[in-house]
N, C-alpha and C positions, 0 to 999 in steps of 0.2 A: 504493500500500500504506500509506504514511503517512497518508495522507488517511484510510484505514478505519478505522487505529489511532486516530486522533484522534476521528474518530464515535463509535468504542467506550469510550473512555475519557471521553468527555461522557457520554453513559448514565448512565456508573458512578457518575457526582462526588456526584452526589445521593441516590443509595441506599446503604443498608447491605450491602448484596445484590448491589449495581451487577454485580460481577466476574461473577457468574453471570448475571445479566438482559443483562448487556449481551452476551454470548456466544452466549444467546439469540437476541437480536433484533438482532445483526448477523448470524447465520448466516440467520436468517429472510430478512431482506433481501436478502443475498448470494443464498440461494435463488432468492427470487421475480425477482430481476434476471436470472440466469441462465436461469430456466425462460422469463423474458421473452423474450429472444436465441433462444432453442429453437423458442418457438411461434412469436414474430413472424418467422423466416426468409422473407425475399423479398417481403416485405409493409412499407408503412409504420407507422410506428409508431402507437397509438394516442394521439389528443390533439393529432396534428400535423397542421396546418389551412395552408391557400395563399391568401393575399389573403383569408382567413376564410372558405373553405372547408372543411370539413372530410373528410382524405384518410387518416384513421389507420385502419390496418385492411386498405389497399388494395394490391395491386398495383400498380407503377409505372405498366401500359399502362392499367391499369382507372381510377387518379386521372386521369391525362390526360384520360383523355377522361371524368371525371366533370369536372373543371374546365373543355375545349370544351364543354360543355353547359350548363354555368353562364353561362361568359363570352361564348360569339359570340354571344349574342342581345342581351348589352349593345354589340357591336361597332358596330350600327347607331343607336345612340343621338347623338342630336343635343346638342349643349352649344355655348354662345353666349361666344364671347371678344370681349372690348371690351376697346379703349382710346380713353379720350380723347373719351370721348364716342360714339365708333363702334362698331358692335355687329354682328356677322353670326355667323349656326350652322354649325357644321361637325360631320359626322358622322365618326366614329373613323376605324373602316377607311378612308374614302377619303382620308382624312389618310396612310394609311403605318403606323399603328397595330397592331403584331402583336404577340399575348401568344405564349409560347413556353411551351405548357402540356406538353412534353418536358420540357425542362428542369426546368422545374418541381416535375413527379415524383420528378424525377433527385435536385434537391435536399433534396425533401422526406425520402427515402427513405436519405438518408445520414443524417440526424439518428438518433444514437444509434450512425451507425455510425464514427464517424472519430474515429483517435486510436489509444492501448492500449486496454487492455481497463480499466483504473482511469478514463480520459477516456469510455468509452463508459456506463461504470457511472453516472456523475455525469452525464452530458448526459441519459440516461434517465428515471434521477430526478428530473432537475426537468422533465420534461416528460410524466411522471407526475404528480408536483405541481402545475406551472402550464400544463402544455401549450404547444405553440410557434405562432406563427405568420408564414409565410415569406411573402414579397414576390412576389407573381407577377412570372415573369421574362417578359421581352420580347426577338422579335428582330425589330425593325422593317426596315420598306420602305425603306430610308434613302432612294433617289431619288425615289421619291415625298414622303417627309415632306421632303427636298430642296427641292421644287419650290414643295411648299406657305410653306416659311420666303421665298424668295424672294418671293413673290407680297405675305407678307405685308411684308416689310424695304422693298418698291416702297411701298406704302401709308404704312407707318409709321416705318423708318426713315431717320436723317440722317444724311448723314455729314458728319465732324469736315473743320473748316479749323482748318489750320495756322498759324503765324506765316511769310511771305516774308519772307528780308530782304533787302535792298537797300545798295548802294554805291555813290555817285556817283566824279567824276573824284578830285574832291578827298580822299576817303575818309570823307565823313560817312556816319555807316550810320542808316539809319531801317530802320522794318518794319512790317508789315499787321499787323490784331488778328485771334487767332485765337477761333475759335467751337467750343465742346463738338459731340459728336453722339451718337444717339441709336442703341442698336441692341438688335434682339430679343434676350434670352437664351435664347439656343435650347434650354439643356440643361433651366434650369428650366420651362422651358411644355412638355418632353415629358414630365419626367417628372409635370406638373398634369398634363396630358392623359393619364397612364396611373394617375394620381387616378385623375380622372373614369371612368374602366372600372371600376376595382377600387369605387369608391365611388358607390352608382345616387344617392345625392343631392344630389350635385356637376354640377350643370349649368351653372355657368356662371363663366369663369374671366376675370380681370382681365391682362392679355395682360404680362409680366413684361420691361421694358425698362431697359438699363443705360445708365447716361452713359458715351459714348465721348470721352476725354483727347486732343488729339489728340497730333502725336508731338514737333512744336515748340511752342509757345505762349511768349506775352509773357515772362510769367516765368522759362522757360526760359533766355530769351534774356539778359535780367538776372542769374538767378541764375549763369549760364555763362558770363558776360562777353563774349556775342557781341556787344557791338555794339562791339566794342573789336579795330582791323584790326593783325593785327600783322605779316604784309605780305602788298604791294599791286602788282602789273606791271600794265604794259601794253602792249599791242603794236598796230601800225598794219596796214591791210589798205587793198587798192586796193576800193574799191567798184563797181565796175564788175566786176568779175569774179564776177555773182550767184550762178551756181551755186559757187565755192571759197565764198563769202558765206553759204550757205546752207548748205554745211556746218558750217561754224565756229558757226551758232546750233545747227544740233542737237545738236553734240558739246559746246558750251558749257551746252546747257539739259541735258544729261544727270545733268553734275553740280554744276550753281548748286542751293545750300542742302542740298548734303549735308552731314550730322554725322558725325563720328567721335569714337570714345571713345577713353579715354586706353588706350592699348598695339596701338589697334586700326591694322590697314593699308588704306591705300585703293590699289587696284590699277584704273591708268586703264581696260585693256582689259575689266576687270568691269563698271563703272559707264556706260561708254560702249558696249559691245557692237560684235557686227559691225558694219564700213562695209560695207554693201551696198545696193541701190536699194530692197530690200525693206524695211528698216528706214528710210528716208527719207534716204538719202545721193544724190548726184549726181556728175558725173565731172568732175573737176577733176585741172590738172596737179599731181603727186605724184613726192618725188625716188626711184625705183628704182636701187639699183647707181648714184650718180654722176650721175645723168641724172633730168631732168625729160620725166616722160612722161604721159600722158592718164591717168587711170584714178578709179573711185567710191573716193569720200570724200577724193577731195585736199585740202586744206587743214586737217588734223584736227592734225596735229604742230606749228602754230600754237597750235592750243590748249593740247595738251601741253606748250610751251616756255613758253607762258606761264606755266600752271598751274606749271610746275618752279621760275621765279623768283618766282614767290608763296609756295612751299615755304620755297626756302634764305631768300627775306627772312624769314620767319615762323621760321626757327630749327628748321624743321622737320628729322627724320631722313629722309634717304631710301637707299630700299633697293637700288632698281634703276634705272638711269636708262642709255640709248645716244642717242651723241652721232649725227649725219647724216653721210650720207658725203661730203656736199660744205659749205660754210658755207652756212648763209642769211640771208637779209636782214632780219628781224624780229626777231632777237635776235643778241648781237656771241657770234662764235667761243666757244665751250664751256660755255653758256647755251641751249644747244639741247637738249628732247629727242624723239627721234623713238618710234615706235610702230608694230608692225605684230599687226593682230589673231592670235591663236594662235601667237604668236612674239615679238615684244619689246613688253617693256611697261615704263611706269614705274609705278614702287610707292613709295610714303612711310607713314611709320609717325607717328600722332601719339602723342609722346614726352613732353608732358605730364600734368599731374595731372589737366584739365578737359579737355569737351569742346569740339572745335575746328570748325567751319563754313568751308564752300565757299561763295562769291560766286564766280558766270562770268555773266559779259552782254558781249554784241556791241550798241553804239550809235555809228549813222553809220560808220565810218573805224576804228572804234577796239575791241578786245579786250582788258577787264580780268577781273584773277581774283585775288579778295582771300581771305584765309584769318584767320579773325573768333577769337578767343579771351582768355582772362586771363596777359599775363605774368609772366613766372615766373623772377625771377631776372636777367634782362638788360634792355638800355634797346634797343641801335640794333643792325643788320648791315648790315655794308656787302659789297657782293661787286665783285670786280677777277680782269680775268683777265692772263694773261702767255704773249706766247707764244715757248717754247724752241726752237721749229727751223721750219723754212723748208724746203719743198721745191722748189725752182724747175722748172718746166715742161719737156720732153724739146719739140723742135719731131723730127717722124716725117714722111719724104715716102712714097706710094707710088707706083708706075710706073702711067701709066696708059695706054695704047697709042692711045688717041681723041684725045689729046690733041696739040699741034702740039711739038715739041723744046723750045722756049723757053718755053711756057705752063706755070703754077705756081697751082694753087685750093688757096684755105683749105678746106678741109672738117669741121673742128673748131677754135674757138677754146684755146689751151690754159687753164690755171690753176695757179695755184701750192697745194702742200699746207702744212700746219704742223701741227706740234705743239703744241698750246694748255694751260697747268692756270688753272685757274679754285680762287681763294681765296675763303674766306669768313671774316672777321672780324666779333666779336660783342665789342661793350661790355658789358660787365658792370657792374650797380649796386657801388658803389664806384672805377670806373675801372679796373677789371681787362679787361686785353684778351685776344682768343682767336682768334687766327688758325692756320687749319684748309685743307688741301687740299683741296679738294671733289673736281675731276676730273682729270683726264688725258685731254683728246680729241685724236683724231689725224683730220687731212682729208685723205685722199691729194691729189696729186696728177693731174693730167689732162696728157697730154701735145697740143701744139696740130698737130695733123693736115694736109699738103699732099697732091694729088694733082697728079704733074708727066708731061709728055711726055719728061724726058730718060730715057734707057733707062739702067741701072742699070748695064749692062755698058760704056758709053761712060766713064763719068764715077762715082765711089761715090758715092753719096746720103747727101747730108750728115746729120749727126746731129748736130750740135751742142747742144749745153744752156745754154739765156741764162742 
């Protein structure tokens, strides 16, 4: 309403008369707009044109298929894209190429109508004035224009290499250069390609390729301060045991050169996926309940314990971490962590301002895993464990009836449990120290197992505790 007030009152500005001419000749207009709405009901409007077309005047079903008439004859039209020197014709339609001349109508046919009635008044009007003209709409073949991008990405595009980096024993970090790559811009060459429909003198189109970044590169690497270890374990393996060997590189190459950003979590059981033979695991002994028994992906919690004292030396926070239920031999008492897929996992959160980098490589005898970044605040960590209590071994006999009265077999070695906490202290620039509990792991205890001939009722079967 404002808006009419204001039209009416420009009229006026210049006439002596204004107040009554412009009364006039805004009622005038107001008329003819109205009677416009009146007559044009269920019709598009006149002046409104589709990919320059012209559809004003028409019924929705009757533009449609005045625009199919138009355009499927351009559908068979050949146009020649090249790059690079290379040049081959492709015709529309068998690319995936559909105009959507419904919709079309549909759109065309709302003009003048959306809005109040003060927005319909004004959309009118200028298209009484200048006429509109709307974009033919498309609903393509997507698996087809699908197949075609692929065909053409084989031909023409490249893909990006990254920056590897690399950690020797000593902790020098080097790295590989990385190289850009190349890839179709798929959105821009469909919508040239529905140019080329809409436009018959567009034959031929320069095929529209963007530089792909890759996701590490050189500079990354410097501006992030990866080549800077800020800590480094290592742990030993028997080599001869090639399938647990053969684990330990898959699950190590799962997550060698991963990045994480500062607040981001790395959760092992993600990055490493199921151990199963289908994912390329093998059946290595693995500790169940206590026990070392056969089973796919044994030797994977090797990598895990590694990875964990590469964490706490790096200063890292971690979230989630389960100690084994027995000790192991690769790392001392509460420096261990285990992992079972869809059930425990370790999680660490990089708690830095920059992004921090995964090194894991298996060479000869040997499993390291360095964690690459800029420090922040600290120089050294040292970590020390302690352990608070001692479970001494139960010795258990059973009766065994085969046996001769005096005969006594081992049939389990026992082992002692303990209570272990594992400290982490951090030097801080200035000589500020910060000693922090990290864990609390507990190893049960195993008791060492006989079976004997003497009968229970003869004699009570000793139970003693060494």
């Amino acid at each position: 309403m404002q808006l009419f007030r204001d039209c009416l009152n420009k009229l006026a500005a210049g006439n002596k008369n204004g107040y009554l001419l412009s009364i006039i000749v805004g009622s005038g207009l107001f008329l003819a707009v109205v009677t416009g709405i009146l007559l044009m009901g269920g019709k598009v409007l006149n002046g409104v044109r589709v990919g320059g077309v012209e559809v004003g005047g028409l019924r929705t079903q009757v533009a449609s298929q005045k625009l199919a008439e138009h355009f499927d004859p351009l559908l068979t039209k050949k146009v020649v894209l090249s790059y690079n020197n290379r040049s081959f014709s492709v015709v529309l339609n068998a690319l995936g190429i559909h105009p959507d001349y419904q919709r079309s109508a549909v759109n065309a046919y709302r003009i003048g109508r959306r809005g109040d009635l003060w927005n319909r008044i004004r959309e009118r009007f200028r298209v009484y004035r200048h006429g509109a003209d709307l974009p033919l709409s498309f609903n393509h073949n997507e698996q087809a224009l699908d197949s075609f991008y692929r065909i053409l990405e084989a031909s023409f595009a490249v893909e990006p290499v990254r920056t590897v980096v690399y950690v020797d024993a000593a902790g020098k970090v080097s790295y590989t250069q990385s190289k850009d790559g190349k890839a179709i811009d798929r959105a821009r060459l469909t919508r040239m390609l529905e140019e080329a429909l809409v436009r018959p003198e567009v034959n031929f189109i320069e095929i529209p390729v963007n530089v792909v970044k890759p996701w590490l590169s050189e500079a990354d690497v410097e501006r992030w301060g990866l080549n800077t270890v800020l800590g480094m374990y290592s742990t030993r393996f028997n080599p001869t045991l090639t399938d647990r060997v053969h684990n330990l590189k898959v699950a190590s190459n799962a997550i060698n050169n991963v990045i994480l950003y500062p607040g981001q979590n790395f959760s092992f059981n993600t990055w490493v996926g199921p151990r199963l033979s289908e994912t390329g695991y093998k059946e290595a002994p693995l500790v169940v309940e206590g026990e070392l028994v056969p089973g796919i992906g044994g030797g994977v919690c090797q990598v895990t314990s590694t990875l964990y004292n590469a964490v706490l030396l790096a200063n890292m926070k971690v979230v989630t971490r389960y100690n084994h239920s027995i000790p192991i031999t690769y790392v001392p008492m509460g420096r261990d962590a285990t992992v079972v897929y869809g059930g425990l996992d370790f999680i660490f959160e990089n708690n830095l301002k920059t992004p921090v980098l995964l090194v894991a490589m298996v060479e000869a005898s040997t499993l390291r895993v360095a964690v690459l970044g800029k420090k922040q605040g600290w120089k050294e960590v040292f970590l020390e464990t302690e352990v608070l209590e001692k479970y001494p071994y139960q010795t258990k006999e059973e009766y065994d009836p085969s046996l001769g009265e005096e005969e006594r077999v081992k049939v389990q070695d026992g082992r002692d449990g303990f209570k272990v906490a594992l400290y982490r202290t951090v030097t801080y620039e200035g000589g500020r120290l910060d000693r922090q509990l990290v864990n609390t792991s507990v190893y049960p205890s195993r008791a060492e197992k006989y079976k004997t001939g003497k009968h229970p009722g003869k004699k009570e079967k000793s139970s003693g505790i060494r």
